[in-house]
PQR file of N, CA, C, O and H, with PARSE charges and radii, in Angstrom:
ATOM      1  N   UNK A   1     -41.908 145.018  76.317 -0.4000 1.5000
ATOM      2  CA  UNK A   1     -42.730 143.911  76.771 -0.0000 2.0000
ATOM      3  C   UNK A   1     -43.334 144.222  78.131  0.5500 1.7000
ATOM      4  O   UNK A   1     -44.328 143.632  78.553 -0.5500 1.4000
ATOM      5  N   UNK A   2     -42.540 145.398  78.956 -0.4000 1.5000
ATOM      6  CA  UNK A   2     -43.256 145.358  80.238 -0.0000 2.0000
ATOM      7  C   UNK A   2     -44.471 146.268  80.411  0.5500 1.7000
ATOM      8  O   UNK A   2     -45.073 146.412  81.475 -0.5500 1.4000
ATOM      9  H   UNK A   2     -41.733 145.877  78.613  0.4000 1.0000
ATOM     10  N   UNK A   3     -44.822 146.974  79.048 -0.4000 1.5000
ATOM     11  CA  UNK A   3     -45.695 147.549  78.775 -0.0000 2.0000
ATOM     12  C   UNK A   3     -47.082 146.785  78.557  0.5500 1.7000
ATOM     13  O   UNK A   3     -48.249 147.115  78.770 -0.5500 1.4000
ATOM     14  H   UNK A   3     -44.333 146.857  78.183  0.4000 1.0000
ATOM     15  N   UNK A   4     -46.619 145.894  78.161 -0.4000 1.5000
ATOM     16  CA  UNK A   4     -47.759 144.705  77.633 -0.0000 2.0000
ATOM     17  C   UNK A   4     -48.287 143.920  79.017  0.5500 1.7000
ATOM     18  O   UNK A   4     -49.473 143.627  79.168 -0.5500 1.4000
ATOM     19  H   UNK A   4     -45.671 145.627  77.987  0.4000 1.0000
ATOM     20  N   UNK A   5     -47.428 143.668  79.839 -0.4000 1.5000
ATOM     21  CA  UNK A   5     -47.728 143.143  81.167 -0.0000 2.0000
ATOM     22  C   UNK A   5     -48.201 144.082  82.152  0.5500 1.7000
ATOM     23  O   UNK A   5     -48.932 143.614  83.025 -0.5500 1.4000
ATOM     24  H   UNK A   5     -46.464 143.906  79.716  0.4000 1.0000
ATOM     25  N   UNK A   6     -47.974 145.127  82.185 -0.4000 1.5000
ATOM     26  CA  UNK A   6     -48.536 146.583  82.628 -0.0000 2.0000
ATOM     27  C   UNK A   6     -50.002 146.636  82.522  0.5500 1.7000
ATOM     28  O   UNK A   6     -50.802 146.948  83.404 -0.5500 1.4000
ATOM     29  H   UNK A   6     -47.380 145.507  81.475  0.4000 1.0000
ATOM     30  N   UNK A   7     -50.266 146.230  81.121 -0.4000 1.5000
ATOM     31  CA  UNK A   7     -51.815 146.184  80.612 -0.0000 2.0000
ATOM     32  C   UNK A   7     -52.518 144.909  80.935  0.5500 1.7000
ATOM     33  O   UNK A   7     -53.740 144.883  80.788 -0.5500 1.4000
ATOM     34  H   UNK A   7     -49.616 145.976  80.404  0.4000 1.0000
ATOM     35  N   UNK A   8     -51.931 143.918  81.330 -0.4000 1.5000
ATOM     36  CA  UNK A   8     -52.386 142.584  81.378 -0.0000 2.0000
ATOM     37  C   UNK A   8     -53.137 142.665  82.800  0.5500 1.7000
ATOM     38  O   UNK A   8     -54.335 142.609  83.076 -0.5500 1.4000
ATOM     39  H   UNK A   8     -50.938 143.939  81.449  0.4000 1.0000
ATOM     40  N   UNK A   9     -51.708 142.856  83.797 -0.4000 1.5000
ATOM     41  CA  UNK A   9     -52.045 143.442  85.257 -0.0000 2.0000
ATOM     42  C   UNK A   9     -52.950 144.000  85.533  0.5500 1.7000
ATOM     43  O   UNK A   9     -53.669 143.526  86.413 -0.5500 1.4000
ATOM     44  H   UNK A   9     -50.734 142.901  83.573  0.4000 1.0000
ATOM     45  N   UNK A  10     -53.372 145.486  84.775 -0.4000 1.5000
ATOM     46  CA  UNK A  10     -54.556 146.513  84.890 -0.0000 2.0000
ATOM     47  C   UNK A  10     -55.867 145.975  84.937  0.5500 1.7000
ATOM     48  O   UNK A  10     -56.649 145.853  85.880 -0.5500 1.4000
ATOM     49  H   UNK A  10     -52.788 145.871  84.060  0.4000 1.0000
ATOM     50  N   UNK A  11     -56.015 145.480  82.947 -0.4000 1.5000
ATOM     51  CA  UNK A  11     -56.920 144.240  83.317 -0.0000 2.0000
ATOM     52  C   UNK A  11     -57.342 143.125  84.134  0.5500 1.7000
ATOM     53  O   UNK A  11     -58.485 142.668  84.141 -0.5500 1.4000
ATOM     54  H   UNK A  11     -55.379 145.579  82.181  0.4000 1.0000
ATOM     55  N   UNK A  12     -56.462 142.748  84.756 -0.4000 1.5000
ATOM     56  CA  UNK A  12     -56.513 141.620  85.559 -0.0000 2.0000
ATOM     57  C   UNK A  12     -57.392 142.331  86.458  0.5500 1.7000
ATOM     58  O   UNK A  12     -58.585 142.039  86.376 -0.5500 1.4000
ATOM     59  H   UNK A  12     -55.533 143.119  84.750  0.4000 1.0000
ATOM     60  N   UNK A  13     -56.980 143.362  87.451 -0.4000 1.5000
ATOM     61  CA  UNK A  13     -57.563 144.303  88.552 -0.0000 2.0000
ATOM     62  C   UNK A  13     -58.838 144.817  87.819  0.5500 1.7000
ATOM     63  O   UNK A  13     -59.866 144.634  88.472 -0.5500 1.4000
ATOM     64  H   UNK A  13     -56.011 143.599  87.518  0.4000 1.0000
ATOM     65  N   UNK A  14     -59.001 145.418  86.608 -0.4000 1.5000
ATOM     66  CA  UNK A  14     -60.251 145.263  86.627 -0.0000 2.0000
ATOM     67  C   UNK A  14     -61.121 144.449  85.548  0.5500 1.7000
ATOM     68  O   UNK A  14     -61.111 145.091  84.498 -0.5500 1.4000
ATOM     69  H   UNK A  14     -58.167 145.566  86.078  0.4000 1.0000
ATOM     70  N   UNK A  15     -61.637 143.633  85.464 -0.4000 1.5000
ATOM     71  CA  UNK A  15     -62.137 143.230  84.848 -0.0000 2.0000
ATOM     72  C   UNK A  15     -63.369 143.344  83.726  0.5500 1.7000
ATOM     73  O   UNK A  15     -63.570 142.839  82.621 -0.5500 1.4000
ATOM     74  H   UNK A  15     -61.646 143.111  86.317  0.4000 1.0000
ATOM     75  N   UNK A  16     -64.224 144.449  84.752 -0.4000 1.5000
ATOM     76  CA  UNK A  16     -65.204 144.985  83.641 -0.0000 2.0000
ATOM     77  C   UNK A  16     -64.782 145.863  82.750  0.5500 1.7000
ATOM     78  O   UNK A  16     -65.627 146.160  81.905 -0.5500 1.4000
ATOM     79  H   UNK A  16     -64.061 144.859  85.649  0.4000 1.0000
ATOM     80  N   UNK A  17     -63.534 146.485  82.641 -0.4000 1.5000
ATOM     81  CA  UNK A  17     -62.936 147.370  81.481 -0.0000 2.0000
ATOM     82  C   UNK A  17     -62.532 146.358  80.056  0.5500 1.7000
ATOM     83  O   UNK A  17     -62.388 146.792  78.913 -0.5500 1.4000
ATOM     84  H   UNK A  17     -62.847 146.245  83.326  0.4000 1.0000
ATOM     85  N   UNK A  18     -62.397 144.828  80.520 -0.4000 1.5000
ATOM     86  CA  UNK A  18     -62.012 143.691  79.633 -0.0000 2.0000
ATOM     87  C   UNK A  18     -63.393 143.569  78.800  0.5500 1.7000
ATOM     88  O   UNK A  18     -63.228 143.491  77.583 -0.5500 1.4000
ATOM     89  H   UNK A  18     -62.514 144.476  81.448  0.4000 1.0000
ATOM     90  N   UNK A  19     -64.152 143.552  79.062 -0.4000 1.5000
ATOM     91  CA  UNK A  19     -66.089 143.649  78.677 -0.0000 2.0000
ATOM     92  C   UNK A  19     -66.087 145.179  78.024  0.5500 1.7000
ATOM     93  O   UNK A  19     -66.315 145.231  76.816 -0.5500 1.4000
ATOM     94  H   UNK A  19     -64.286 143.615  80.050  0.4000 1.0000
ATOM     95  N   UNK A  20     -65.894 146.183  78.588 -0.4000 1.5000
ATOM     96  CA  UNK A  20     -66.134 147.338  77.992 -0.0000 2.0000
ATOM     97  C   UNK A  20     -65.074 147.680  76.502  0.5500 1.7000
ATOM     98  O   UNK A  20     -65.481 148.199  75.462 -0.5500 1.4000
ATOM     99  H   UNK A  20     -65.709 146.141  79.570  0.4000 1.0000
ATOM    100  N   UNK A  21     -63.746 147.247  76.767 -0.4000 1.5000
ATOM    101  CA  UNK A  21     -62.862 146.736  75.420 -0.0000 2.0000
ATOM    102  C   UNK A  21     -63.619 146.489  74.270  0.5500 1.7000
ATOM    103  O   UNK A  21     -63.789 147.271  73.334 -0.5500 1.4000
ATOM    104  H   UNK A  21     -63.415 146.825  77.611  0.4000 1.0000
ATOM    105  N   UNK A  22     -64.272 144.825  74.450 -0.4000 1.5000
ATOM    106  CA  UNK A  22     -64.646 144.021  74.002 -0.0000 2.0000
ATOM    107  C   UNK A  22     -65.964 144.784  73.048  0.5500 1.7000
ATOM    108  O   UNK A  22     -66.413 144.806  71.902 -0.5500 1.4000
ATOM    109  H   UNK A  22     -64.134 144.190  75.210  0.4000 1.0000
ATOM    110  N   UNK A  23     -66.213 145.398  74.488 -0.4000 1.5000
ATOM    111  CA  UNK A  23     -67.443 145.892  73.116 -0.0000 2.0000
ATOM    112  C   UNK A  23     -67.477 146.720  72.031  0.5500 1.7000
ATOM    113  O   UNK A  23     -68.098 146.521  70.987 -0.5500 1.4000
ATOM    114  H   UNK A  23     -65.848 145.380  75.419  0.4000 1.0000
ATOM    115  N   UNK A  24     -66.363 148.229  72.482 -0.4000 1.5000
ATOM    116  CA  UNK A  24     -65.755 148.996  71.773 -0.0000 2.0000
ATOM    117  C   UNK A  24     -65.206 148.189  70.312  0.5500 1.7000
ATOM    118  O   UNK A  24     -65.406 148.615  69.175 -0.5500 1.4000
ATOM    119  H   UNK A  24     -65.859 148.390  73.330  0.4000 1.0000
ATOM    120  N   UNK A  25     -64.654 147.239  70.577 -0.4000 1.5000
ATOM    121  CA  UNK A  25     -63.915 146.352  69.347 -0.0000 2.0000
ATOM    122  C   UNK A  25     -64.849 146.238  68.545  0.5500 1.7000
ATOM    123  O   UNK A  25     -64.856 146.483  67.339 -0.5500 1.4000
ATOM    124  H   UNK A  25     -64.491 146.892  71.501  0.4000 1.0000
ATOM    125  N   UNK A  26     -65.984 145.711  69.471 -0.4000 1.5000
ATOM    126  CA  UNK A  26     -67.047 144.859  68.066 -0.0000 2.0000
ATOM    127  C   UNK A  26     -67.977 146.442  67.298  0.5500 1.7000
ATOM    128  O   UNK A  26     -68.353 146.582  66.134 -0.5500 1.4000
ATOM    129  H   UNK A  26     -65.978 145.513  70.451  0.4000 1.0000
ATOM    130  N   UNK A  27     -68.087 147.258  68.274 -0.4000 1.5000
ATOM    131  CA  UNK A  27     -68.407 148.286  67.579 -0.0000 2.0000
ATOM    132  C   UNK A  27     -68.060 149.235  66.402  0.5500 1.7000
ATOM    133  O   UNK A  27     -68.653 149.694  65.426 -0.5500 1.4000
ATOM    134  H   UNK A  27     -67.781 147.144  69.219  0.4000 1.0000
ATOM    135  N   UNK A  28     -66.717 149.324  66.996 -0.4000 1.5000
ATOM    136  CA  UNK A  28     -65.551 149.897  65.968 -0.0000 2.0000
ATOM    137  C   UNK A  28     -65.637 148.705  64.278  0.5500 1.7000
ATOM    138  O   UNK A  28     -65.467 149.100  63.125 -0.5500 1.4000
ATOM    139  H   UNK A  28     -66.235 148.952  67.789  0.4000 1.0000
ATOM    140  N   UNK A  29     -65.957 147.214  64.747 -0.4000 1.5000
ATOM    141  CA  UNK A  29     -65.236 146.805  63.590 -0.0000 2.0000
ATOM    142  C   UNK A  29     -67.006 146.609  63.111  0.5500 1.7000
ATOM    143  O   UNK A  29     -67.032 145.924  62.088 -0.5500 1.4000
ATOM    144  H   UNK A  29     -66.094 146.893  65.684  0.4000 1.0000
ATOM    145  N   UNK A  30     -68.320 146.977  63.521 -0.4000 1.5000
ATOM    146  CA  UNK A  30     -69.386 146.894  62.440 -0.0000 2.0000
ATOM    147  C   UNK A  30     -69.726 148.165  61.806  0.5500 1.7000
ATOM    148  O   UNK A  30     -70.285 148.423  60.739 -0.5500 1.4000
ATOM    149  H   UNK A  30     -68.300 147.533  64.352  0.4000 1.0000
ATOM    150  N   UNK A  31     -69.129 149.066  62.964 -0.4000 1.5000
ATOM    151  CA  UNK A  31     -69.373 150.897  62.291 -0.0000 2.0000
ATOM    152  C   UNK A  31     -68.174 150.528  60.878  0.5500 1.7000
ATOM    153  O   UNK A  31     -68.630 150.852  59.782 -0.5500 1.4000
ATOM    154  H   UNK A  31     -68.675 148.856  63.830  0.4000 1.0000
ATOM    155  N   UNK A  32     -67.313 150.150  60.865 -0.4000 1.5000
ATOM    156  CA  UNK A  32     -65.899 150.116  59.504 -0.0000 2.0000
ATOM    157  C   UNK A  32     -66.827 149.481  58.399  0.5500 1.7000
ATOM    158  O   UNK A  32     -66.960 149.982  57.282 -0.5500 1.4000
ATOM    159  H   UNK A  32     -66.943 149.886  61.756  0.4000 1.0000
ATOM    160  N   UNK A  33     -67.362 148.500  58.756 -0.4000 1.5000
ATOM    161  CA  UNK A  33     -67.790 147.433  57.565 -0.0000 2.0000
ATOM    162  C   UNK A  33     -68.973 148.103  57.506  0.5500 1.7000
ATOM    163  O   UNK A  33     -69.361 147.349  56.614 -0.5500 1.4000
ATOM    164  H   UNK A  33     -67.254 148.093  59.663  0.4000 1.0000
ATOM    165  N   UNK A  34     -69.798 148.761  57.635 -0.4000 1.5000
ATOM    166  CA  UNK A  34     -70.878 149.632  57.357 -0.0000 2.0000
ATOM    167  C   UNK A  34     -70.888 150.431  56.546  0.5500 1.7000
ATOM    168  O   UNK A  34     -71.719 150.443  55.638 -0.5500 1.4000
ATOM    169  H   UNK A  34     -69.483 149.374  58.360  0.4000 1.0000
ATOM    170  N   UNK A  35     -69.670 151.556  56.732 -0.4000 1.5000
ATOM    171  CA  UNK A  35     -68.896 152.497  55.973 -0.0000 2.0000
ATOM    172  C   UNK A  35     -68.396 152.065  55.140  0.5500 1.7000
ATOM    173  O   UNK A  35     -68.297 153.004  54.350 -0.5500 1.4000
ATOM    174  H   UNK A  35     -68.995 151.546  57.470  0.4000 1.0000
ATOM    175  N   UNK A  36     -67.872 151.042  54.612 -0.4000 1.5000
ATOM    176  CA  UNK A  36     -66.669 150.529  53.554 -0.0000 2.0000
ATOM    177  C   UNK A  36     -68.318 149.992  52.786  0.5500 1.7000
ATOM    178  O   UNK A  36     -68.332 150.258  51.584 -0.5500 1.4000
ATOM    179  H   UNK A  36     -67.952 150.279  55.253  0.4000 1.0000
ATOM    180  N   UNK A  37     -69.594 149.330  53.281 -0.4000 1.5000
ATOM    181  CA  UNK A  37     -70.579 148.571  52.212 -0.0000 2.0000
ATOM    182  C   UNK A  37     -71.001 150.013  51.662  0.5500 1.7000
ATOM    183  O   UNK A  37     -71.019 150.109  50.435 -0.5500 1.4000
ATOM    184  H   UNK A  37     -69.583 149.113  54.257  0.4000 1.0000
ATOM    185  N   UNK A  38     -71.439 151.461  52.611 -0.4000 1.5000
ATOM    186  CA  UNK A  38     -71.874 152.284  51.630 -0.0000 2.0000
ATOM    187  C   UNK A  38     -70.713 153.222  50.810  0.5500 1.7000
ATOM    188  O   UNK A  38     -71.209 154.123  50.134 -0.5500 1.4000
ATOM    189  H   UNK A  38     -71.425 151.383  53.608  0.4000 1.0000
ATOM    190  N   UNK A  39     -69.764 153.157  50.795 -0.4000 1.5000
ATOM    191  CA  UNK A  39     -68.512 153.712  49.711 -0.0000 2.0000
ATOM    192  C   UNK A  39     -68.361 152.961  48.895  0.5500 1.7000
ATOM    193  O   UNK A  39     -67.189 152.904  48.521 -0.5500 1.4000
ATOM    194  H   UNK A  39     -69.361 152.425  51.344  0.4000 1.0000
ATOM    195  N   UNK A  40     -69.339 152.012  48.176 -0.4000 1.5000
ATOM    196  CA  UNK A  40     -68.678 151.243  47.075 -0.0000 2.0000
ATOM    197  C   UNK A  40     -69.166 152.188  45.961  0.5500 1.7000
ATOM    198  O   UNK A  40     -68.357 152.322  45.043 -0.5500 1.4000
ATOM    199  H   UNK A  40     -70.290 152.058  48.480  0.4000 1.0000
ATOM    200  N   UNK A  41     -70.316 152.869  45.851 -0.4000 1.5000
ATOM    201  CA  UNK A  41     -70.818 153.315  44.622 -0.0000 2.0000
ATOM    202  C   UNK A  41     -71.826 153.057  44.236  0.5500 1.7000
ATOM    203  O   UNK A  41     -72.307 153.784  43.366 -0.5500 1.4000
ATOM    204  H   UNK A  41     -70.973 152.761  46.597  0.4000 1.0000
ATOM    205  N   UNK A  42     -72.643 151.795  44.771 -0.4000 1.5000
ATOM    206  CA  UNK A  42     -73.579 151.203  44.192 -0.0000 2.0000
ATOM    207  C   UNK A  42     -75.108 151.566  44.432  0.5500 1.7000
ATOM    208  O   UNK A  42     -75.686 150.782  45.185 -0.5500 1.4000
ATOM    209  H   UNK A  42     -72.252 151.205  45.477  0.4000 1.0000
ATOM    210  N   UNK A  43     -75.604 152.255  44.100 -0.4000 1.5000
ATOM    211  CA  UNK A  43     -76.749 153.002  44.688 -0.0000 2.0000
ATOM    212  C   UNK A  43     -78.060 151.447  43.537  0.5500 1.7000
ATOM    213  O   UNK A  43     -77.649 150.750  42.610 -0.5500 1.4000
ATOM    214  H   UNK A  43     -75.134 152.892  43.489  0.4000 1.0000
ATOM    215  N   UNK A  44     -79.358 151.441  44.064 -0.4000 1.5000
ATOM    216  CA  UNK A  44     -80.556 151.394  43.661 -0.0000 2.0000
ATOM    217  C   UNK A  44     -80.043 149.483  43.622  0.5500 1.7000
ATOM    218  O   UNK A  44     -79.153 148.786  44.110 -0.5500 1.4000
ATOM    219  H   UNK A  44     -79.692 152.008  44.817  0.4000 1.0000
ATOM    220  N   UNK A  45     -81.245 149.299  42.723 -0.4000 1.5000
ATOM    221  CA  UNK A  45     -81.502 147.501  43.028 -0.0000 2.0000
ATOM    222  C   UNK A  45     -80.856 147.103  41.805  0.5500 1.7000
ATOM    223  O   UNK A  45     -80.759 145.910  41.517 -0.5500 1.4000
ATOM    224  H   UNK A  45     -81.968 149.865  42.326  0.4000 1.0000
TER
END
């Protein structure tokens, strides 16, 4: 647990790394769902 408060702290001190996180996240999770819509198989209309 004091690992978790370790990270809380860090963040706290800096704050724009909490924003730079944030964005990484949302990036990471539209690059996944991008990849997973073109691996279905489904090519043409």
């Amino acid at each position: 647990m004091s690992q978790n408060s370790n990270l809380a702290e860090w963040l706290a001190d800096h704050p724009r790394m909490m924003g730079v996180l944030w964005v990484l996240v949302l990036i990471w999770a539209e690059t996944g769902a991008a990849v997973a819509a073109e691996s279905t198989g489904t090519s043409g209309p």
